[in-house]
Backbone and ligand atoms as CSV (ligand in chain L), in Angstrom:
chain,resi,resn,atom,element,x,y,z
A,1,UNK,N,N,-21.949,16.379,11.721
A,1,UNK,CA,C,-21.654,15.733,13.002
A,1,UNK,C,C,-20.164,15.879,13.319
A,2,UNK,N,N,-19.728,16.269,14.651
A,2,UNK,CA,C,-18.264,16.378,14.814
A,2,UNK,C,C,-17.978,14.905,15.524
A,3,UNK,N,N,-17.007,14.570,15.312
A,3,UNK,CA,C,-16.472,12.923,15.572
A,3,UNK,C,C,-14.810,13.593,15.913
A,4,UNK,N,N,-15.309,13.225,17.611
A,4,UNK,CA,C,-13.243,13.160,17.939
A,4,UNK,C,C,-12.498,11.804,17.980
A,5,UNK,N,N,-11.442,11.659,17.586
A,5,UNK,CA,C,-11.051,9.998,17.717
A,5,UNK,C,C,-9.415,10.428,17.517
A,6,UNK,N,N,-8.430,9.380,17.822
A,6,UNK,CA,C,-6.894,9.302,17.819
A,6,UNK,C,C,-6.780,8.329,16.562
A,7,UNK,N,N,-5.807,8.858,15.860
A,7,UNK,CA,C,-4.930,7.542,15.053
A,7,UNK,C,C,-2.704,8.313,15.291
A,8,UNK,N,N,-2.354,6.360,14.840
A,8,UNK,CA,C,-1.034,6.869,15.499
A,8,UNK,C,C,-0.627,7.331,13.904
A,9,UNK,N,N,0.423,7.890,14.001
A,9,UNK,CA,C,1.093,8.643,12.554
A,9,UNK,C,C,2.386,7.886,12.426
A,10,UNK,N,N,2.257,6.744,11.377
A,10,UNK,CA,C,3.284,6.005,10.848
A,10,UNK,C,C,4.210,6.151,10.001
A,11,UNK,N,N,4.620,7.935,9.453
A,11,UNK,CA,C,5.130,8.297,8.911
A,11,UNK,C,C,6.720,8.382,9.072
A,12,UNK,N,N,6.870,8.183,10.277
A,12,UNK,CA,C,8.638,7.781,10.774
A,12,UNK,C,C,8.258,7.198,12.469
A,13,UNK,N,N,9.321,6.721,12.737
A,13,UNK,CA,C,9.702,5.639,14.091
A,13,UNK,C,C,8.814,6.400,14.845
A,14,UNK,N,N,8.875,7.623,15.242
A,14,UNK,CA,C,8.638,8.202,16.793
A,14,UNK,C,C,6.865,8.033,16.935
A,15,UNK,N,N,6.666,7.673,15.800
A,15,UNK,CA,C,4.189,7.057,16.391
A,15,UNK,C,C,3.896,8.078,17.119
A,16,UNK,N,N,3.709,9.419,16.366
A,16,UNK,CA,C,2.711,10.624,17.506
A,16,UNK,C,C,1.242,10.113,17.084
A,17,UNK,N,N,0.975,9.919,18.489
A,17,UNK,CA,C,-0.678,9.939,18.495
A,17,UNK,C,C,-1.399,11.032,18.303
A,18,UNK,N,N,-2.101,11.197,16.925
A,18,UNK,CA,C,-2.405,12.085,16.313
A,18,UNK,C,C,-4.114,12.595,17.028
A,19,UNK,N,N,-4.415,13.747,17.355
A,19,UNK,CA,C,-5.110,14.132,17.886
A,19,UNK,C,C,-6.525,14.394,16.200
A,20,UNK,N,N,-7.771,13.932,16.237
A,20,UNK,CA,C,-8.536,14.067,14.943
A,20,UNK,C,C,-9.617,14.541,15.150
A,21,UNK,N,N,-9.909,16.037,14.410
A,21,UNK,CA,C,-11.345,16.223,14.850
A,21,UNK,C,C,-11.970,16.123,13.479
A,22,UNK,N,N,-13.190,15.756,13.161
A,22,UNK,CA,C,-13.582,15.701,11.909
A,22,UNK,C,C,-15.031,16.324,11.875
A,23,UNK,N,N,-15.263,17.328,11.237
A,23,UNK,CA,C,-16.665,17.736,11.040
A,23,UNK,C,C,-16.731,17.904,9.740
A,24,UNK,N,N,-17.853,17.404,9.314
A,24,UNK,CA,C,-18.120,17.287,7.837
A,24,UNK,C,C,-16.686,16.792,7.249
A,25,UNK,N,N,-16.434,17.569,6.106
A,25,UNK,CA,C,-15.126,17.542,5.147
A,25,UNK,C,C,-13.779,18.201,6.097
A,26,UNK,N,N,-14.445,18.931,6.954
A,26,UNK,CA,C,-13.197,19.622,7.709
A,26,UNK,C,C,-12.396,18.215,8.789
A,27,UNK,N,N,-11.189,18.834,8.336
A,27,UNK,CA,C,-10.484,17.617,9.254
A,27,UNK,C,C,-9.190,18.202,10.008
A,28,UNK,N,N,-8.906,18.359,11.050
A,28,UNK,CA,C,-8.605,19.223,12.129
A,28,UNK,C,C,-7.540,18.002,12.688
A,29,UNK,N,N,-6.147,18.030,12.712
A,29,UNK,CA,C,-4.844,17.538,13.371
A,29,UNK,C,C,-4.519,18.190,14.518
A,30,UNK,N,N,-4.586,17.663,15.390
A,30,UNK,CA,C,-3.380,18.258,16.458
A,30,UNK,C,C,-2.569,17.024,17.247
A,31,UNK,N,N,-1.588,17.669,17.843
A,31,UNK,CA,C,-0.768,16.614,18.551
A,31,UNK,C,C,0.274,16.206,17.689
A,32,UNK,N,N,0.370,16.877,16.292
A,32,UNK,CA,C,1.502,15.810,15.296
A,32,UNK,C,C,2.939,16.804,15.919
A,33,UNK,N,N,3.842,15.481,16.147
A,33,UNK,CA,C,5.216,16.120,15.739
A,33,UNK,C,C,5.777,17.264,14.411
A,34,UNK,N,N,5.622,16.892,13.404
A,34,UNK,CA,C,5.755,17.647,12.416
A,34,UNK,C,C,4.865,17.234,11.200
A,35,UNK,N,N,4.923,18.147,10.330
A,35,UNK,CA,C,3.916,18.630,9.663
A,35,UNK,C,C,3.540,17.506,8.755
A,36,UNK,N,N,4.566,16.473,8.549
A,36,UNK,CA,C,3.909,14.870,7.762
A,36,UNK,C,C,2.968,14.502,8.418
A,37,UNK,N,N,2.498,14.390,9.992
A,37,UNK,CA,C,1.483,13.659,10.452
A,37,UNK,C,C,0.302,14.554,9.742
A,38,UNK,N,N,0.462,15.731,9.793
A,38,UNK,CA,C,-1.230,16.436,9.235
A,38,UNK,C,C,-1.102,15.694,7.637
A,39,UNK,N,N,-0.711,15.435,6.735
A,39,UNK,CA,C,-0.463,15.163,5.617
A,39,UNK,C,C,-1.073,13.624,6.281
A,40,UNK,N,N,-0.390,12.716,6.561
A,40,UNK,CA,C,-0.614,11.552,6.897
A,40,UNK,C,C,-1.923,11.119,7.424
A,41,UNK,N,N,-2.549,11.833,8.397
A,41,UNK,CA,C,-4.008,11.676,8.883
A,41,UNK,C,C,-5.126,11.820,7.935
A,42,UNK,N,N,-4.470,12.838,6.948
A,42,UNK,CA,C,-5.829,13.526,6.033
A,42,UNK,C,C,-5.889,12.255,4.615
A,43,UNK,N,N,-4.330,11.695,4.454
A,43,UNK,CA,C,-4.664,10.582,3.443
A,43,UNK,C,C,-5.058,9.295,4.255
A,44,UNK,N,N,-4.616,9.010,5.180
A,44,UNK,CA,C,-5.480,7.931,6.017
A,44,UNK,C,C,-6.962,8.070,5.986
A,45,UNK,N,N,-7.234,9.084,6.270
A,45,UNK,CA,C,-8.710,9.265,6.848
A,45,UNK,C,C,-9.455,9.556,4.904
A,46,UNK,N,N,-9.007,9.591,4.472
A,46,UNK,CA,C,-9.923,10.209,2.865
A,46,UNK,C,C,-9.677,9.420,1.905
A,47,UNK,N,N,-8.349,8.466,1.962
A,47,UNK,CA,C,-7.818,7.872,1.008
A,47,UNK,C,C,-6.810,6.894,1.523
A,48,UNK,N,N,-7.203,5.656,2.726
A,48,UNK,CA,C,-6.307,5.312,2.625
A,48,UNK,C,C,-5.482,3.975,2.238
A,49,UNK,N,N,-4.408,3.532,2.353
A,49,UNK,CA,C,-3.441,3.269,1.239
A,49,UNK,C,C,-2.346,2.338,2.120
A,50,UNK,N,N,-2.047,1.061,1.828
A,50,UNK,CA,C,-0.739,0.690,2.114
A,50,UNK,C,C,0.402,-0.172,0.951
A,51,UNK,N,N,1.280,-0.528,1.550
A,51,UNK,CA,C,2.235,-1.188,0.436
A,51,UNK,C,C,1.759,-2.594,0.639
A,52,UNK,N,N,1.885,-3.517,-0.496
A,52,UNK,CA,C,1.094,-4.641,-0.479
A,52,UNK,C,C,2.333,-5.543,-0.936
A,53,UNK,N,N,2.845,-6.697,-0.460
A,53,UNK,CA,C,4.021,-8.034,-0.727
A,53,UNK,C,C,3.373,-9.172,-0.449
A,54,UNK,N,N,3.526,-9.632,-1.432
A,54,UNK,CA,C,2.822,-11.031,-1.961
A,54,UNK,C,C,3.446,-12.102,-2.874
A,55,UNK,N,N,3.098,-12.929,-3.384
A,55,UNK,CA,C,3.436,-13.719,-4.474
A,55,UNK,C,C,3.041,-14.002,-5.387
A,56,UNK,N,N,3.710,-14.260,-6.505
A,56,UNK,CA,C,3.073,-14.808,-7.609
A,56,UNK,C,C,3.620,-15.971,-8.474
A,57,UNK,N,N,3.012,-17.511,-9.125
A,57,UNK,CA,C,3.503,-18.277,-9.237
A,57,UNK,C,C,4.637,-17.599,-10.736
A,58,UNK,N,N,5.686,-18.484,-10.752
A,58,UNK,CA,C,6.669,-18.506,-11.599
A,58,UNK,C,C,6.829,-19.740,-12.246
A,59,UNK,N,N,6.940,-19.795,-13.493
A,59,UNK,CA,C,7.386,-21.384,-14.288
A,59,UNK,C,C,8.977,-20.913,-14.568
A,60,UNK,N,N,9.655,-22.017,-14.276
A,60,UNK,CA,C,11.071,-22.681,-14.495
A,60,UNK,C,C,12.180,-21.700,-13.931
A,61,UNK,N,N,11.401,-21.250,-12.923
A,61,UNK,CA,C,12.348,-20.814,-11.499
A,61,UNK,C,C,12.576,-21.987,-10.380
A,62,UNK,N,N,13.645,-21.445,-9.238
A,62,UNK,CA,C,14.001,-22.223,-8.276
A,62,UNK,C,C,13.326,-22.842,-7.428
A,63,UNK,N,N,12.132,-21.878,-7.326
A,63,UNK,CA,C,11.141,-21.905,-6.678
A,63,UNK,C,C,9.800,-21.358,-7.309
A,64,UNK,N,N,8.551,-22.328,-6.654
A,64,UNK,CA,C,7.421,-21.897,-7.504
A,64,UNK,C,C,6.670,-20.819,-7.429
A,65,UNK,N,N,7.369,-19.614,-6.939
A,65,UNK,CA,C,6.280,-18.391,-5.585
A,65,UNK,C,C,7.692,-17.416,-5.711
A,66,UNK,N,N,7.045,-16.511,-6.847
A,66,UNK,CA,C,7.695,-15.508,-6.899
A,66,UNK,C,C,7.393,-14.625,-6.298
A,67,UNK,N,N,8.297,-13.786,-5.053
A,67,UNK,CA,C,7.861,-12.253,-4.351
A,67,UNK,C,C,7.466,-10.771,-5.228
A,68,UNK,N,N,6.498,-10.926,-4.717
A,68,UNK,CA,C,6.366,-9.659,-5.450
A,68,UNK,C,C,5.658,-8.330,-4.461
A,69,UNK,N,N,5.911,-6.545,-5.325
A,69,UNK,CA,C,4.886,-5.572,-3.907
A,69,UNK,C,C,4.470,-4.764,-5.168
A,70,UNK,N,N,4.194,-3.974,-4.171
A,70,UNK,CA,C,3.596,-2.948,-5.384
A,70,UNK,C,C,4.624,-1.496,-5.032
A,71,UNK,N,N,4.281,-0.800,-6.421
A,71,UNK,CA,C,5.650,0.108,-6.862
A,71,UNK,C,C,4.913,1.584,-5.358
A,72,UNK,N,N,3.958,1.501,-5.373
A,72,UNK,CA,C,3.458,2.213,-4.464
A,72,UNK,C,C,2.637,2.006,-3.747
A,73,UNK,N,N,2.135,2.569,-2.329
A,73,UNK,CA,C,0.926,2.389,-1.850
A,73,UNK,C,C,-0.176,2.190,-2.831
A,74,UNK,N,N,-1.084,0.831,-2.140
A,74,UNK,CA,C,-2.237,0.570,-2.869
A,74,UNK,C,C,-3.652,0.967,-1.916
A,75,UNK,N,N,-4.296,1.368,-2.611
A,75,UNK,CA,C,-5.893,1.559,-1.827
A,75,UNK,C,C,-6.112,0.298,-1.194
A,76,UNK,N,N,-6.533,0.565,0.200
A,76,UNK,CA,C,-6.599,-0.091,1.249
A,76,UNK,C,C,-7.806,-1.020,1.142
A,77,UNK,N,N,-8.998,-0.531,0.434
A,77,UNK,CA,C,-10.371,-1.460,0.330
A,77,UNK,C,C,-10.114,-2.076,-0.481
A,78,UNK,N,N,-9.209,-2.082,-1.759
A,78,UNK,CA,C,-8.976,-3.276,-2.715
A,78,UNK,C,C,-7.937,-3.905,-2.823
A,79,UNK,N,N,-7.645,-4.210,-1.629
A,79,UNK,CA,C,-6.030,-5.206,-1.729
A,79,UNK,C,C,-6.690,-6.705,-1.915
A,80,UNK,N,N,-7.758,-6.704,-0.994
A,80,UNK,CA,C,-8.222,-8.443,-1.383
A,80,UNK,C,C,-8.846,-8.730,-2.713
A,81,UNK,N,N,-9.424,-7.532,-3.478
A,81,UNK,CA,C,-9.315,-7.665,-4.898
A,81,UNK,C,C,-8.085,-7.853,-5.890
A,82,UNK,N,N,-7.111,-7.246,-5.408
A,82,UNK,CA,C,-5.755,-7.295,-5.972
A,82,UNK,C,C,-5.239,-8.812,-5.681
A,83,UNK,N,N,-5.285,-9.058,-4.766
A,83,UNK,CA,C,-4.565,-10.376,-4.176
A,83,UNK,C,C,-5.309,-11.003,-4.989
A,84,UNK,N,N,-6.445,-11.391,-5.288
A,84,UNK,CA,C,-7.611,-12.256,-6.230
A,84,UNK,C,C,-7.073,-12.480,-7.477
A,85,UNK,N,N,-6.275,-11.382,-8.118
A,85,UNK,CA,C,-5.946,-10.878,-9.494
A,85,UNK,C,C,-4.680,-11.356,-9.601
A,86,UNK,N,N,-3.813,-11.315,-8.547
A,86,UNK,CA,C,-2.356,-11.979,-8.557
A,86,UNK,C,C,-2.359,-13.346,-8.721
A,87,UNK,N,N,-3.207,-13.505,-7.837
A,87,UNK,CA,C,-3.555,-15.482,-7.454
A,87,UNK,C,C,-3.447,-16.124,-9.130
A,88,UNK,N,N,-4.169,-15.126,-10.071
A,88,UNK,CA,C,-4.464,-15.854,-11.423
A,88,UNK,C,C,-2.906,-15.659,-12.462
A,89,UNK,N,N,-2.055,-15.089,-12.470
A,89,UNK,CA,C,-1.395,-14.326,-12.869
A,89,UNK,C,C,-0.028,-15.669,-12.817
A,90,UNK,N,N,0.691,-16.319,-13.958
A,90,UNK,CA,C,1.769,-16.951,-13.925
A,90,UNK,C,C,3.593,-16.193,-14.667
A,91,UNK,N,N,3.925,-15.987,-14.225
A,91,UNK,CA,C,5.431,-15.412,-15.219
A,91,UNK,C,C,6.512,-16.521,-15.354
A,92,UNK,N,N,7.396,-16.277,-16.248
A,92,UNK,CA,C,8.342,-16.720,-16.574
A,92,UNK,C,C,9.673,-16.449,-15.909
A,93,UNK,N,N,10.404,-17.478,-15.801
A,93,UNK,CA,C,11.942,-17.130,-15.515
A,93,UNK,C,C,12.821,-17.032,-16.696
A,94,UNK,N,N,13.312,-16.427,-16.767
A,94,UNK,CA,C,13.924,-15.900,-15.373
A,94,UNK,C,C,13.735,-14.468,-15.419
A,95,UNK,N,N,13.611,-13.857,-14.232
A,95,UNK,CA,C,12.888,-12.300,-13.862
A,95,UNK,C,C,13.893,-11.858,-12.967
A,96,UNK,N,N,14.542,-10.111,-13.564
A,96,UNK,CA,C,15.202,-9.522,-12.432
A,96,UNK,C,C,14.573,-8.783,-11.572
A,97,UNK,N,N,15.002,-8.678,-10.201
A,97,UNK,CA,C,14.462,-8.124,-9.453
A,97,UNK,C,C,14.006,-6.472,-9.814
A,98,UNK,N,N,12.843,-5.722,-9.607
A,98,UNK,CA,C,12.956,-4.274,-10.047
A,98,UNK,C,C,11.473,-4.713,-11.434
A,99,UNK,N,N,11.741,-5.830,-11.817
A,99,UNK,CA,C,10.680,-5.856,-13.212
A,99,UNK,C,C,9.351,-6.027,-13.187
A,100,UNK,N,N,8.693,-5.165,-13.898
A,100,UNK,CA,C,7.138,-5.164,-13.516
A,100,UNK,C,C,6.642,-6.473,-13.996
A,101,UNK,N,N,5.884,-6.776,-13.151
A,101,UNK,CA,C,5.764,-8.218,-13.604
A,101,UNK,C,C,3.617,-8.169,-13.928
A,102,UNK,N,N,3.216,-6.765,-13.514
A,102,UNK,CA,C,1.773,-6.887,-13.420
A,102,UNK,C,C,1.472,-5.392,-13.700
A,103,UNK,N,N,0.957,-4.899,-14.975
A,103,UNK,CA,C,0.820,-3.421,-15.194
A,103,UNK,C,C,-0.707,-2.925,-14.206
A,104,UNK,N,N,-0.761,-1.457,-14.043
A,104,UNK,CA,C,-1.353,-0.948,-13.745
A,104,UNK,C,C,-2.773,-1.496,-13.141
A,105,UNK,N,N,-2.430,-2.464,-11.995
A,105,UNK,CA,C,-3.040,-3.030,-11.160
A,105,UNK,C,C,-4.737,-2.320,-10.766
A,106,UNK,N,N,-5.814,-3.564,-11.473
A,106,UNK,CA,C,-6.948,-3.091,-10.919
A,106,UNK,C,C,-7.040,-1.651,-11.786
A,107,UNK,N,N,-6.203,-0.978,-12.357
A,107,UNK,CA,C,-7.010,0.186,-13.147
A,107,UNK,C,C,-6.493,1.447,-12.149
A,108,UNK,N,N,-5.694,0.965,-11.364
A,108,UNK,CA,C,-5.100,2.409,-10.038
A,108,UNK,C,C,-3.616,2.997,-11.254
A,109,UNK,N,N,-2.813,2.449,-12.256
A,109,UNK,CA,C,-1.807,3.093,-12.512
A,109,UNK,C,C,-0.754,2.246,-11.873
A,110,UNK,N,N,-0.786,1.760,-11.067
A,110,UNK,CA,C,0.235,0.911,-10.079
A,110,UNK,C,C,0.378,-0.294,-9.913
A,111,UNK,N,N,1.876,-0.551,-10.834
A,111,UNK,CA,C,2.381,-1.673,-10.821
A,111,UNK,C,C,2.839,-2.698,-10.039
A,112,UNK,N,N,2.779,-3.660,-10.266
A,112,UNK,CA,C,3.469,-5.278,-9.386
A,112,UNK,C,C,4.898,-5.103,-9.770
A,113,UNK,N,N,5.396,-5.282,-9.049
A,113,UNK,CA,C,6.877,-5.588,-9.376
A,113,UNK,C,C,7.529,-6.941,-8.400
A,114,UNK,N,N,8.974,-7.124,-9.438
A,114,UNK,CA,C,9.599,-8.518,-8.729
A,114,UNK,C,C,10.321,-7.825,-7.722
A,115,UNK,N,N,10.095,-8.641,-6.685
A,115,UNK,CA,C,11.254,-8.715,-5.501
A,115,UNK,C,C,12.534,-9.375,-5.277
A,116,UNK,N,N,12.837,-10.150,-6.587
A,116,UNK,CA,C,14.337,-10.779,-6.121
A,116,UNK,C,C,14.138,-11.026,-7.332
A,117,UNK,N,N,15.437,-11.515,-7.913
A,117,UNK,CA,C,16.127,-12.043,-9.458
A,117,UNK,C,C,15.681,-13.677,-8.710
A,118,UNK,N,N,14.763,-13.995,-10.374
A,118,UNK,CA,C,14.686,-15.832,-9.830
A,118,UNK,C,C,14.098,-16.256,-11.749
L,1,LIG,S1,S,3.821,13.419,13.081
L,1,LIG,FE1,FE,5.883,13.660,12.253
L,1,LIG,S2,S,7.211,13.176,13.997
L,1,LIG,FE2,FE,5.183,12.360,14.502
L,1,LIG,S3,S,5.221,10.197,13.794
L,1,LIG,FE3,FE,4.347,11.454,12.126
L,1,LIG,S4,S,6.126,11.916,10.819
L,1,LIG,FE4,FE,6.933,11.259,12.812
């Protein structure tokens, strides 16, 4: 079945509305500014993925809600599984910012990390 549809390409400021044709496995770009949007549409559309910032509780910090993201884009269908997994998850202070605070999240390879020294 061929399926035409637009998505915008969030790969830098300028949002080209990416032109998408999709038949079967074939997946057909036009309209991109430069050559990241074809890159960008084909992991959107097959695999896609965002950066995830959240919290996680902390004992004998300033505060009880430590920031935390992930070291890379996370798969997009299991962030509310991830978030589930953080919710349970307590650390210690004091934590510098940069420190993994949650290994290889869900089984993807991709770590939690702290967002601020606390
Ligand atoms: S296609 Fe290229 S120029 Fe257009 S938004 Fe994406 S990265 Fe930017």
């Amino acid at each position: 079945m061929n399926d035409k549809f637009k998505i915008i390409c969030v790969a830098c400021p300028k949002g080209c509305e990416l032109d998408i044709e999709r038949d079967g496995e074939k997946i057909l770009v036009s309209n991109q500014g430069c050559k990241r949007g074809v890159e960008y549409a084909i992991s959107e559309i097959k695999d896609p993925r965002r950066m995830v910032a959240t919290t996680v509780r902390i004992v004998g910090g300033r505060h009880p809600l430590l920031p935390v993201y992930t070291a890379e884009p996370f798969p997009k269908g299991r962030i509310q599984e991830l978030l589930h997994e953080l919710r349970k998850i307590t650390v210690k202070a004091p934590i510098k910012a940069g420190k993994v605070v949650f290994e290889n999240s869900l089984g993807t390879g991709i770590a939690i990390l702290a967002s601020r020294d606390m």
